[in-house]
N, C-alpha and C positions, 0 to 999 in steps of 0.2 A: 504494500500500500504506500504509496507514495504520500511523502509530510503535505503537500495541499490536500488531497484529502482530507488528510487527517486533521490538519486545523480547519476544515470547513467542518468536519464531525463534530471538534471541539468547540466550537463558537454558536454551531445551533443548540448542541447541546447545554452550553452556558445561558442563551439567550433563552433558554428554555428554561431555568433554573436549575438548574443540573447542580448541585454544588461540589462534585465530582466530578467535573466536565472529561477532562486529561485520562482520569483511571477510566472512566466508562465508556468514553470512545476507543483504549486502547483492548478492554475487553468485548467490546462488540465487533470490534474488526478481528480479534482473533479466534472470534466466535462463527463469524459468518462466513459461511461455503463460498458465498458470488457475491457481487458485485453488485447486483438487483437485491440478495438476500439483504446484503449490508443498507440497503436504502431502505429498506422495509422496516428494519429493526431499528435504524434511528430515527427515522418518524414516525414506529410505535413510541418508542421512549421520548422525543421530543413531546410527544400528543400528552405524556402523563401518567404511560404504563411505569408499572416499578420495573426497574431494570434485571430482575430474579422473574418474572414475569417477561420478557420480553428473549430472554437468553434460556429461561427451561430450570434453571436452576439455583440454589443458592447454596451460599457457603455459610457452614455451620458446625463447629467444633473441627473447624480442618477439615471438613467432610462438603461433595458436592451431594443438595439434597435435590431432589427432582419435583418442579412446581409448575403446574397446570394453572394457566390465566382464571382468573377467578379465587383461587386457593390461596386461605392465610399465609402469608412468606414467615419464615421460622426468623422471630429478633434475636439479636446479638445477647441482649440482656436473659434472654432463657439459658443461657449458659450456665447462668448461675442454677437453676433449680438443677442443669444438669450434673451439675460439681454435686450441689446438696444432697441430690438422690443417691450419686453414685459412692459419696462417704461412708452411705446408711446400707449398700447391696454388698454381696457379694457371690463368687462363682454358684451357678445355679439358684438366684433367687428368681420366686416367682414375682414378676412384676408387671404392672398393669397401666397405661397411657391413657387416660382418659383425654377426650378431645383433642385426639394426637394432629389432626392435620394431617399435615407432610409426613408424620411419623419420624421427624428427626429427634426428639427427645429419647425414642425408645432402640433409633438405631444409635444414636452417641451413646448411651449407655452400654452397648452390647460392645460397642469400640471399646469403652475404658473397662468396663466389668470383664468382659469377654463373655462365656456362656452364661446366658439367662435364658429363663424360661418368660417370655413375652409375649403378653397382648396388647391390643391396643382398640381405640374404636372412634367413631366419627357418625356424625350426624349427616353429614354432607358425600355427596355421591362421588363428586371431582377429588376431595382428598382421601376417600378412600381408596381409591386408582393409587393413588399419590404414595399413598402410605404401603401400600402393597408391592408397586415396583419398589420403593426403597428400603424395605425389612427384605428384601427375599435373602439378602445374604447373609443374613443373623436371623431366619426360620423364626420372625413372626407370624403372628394369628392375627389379622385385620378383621374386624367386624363393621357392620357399616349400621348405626340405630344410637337410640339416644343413651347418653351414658353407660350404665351397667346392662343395660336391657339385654344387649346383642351378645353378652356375654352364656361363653357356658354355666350351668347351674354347679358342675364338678368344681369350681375356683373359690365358692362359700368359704370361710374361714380357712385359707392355706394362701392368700395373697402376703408375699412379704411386704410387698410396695403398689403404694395407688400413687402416680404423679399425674398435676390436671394442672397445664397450662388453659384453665377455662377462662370466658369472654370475663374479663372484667371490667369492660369499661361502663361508667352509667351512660343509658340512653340518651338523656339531653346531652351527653358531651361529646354524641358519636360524633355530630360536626361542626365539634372543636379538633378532630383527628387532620392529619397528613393526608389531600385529597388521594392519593395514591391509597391508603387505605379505607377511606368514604368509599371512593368510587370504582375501585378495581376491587376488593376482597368482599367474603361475603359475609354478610352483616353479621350473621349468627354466628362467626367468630370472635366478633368483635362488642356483642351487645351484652352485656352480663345484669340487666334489668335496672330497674328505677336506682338505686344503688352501688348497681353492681357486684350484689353480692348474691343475686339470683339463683345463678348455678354452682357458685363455690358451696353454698345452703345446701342444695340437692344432692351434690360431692358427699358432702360430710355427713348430712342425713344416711347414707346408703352404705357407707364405708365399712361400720362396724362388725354389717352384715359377711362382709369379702375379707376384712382382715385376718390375717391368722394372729395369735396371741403376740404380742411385741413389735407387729407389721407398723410402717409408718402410711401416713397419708401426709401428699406434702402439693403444694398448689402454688404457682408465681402470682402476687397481687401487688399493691402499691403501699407504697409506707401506709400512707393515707387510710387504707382501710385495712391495714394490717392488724389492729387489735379489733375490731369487728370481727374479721375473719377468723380470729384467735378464738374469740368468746363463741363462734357458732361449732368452733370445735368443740369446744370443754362442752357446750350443752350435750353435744351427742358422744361424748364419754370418751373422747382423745383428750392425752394430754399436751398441749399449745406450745409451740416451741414460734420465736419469732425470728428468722435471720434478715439481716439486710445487707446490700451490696450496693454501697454510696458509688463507686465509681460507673456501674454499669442504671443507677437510678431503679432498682427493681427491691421485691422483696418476698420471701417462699417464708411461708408457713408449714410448720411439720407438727403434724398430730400422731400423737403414738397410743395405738391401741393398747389398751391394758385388759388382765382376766383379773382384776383387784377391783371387788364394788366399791361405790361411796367413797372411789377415794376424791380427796380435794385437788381439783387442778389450779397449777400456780401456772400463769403467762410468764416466760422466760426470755428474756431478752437480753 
């Protein structure tokens, strides 16, 4: 590719707000088969597609994950819940992805733990494609239905790990979001009810049922509603653990099942 080109790539792309104009034109040319293909892909991305969306993929724990136009793109900040999760696993834990998307939380896990035994599930039809191509080489089970529904009955009490990247954001502030996530992703990944604490509720409602004794449940939410999320564990009988990760702006909450009634849960921070 010749550098005219490429600064006409880099300058639509700037003029477009690209704030990555340089990295993104240099991965869409190394992306694109033709010459036609390459003009296709940068006036997707000029028009306002995200650029993991326009190329197929994204990067995520060093990992390319494979993403279908429409499908949640996996953030940089879920990293963290992956680090958190994978502190608490070990070889052949059974572990469980709620609202996996792309399925990249349950294939980084399978990268750092190595053998796990892995499900995951999705409400949505496009990321269960998604999540399906990207487990096959770590022999996940993809279900595609709401939460635990789609799951098998055999996983009752022997889950060591529930992790739920679920929607948190509240409804009136979907569009205060990144148009790129308004208008290319789909809602129900992004809408977590009047609150936002919609489905982390339903998460933790159901939990107790799939944990095995000392399993954890652990979920990405925001400072902001991070001791909410805490107290709707301790109601349904996990005890609340709170982490946060200042530099990546994120925060996982981990409930751990106990077989001890009545006992008192402290929020731990």
């Amino acid at each position: 590719m010749d550098k005219k080109t490429e600064k006409y790539i880099i300058n639509k792309l700037r003029t477009a707000g690209c704030v990555f104009a340089e990295d993104e034109a240099r991965l869409l040319i190394s992306e694109a088969q033709t010459l036609d293909t390459l003009i296709d892909m940068v006036e997707q991305r000029a028009n306002g597609l995200p650029l993991e969306h326009v190329v197929g993929w994204a990067d995520f724990c060093g990992m390319r994950i494979k993403v279908e136009q429409g499908v949640f793109v996996p953030r940089r900040r879920t990293e963290f819940l992956v680090q958190q999760t994978s502190s608490l696993a070990t070889p052949g834990s059974v572990i469980v992805d709620l609202c996996c998307g792309t399925g990249a939380v349950g294939v980084a896990l399978a990268k750092i733990i190595g053998y796990i035994e892995l499900y995951a599930t999705d409400i949505d039809p496009a990321s269960v494609r998604c999540a399906r191509h990207n487990t096959t080489f770590v022999g996940g089970n993809v279900y595609e239905g709401d939460l635990y529904h789609p799951l098998p009955s055999a996983l009752h009490n022997r889950v060591d790990i529930l992790v739920a990247n679920a929607p948190y954001v509240p409804t009136k502030s979907i569009e205060l979001l990144p148009q790129e996530a308004r208008k290319y992703e789909i809602r129900a990944a992004l809408d977590g009810g009047e609150k936002g604490l919609d489905v982390q509720r339903r998460v933790a409602a159901e939990a107790p049922k799939w944990l095995a004794p000392g399993g954890h449940l652990l979920v990405e939410t925001s400072q902001k509603q991070a001791l909410q999320t805490a107290e709707i564990f301790a109601e349904n009988g996990l005890i609340p653990k709170v982490e946060n990760c200042f530099e990546l702006d994120v925060t996982v909450v981990i409930g751990t099942q106990t077989n001890r009634m009545n006992m008192n849960c402290e929020i731990l921070t």
